[in-house]
N, C-alpha and C positions, 0 to 999 in steps of 0.2 A: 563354643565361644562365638560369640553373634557381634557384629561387627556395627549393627542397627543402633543408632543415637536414639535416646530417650525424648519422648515431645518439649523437655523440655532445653536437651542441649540440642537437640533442631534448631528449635528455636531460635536459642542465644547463635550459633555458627548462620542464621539464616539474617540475623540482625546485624552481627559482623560484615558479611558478604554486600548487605545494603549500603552500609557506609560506607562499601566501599567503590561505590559507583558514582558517576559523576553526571550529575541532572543537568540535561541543558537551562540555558539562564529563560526567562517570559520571552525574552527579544529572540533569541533562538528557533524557539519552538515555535512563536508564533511568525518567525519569516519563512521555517520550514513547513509548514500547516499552509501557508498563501501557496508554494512553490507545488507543494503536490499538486492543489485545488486546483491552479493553472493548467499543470500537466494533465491531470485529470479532463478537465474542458477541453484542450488542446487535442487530446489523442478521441475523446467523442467528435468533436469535428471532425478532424481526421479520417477515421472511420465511417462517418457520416457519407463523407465525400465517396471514399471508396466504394462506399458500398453504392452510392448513386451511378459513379460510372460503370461499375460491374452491370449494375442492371439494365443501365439504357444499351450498355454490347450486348449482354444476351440476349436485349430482346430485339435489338438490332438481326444480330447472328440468327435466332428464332423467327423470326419474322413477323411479331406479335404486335409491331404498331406501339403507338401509345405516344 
């Protein structure tokens, strides 16, 4: 006895399942899509930065000028 749904009541139980999810609305999506894009930028800077002062100490610490 196999417990494996046929492709077609996949299907149907996979169309079920859909409906029953809740799509965020245009306006949603597209205030969360700005908020990443921000964070995204925000943390490239960020890192940017770090990575600038890490280098002028090591090369401080190094002795390597520049």
């Amino acid at each position: 006895m196999s417990s494996r749904a046929t492709p077609i009541e996949f299907l149907r139980q996979v169309r079920q399942e859909v409906s029953k999810v809740t799509w965020p609305s245009r306006r949603e999506t597209i205030t969360s899509t700005i908020m990443v894009i921000l964070m995204v930028v925000f943390m490239a800077l960020f890192f940017l930065m770090v990575d600038q002062v890490l280098s002028i100490g090591i090369r401080a610490v190094l002795g390597l000028g520049g």
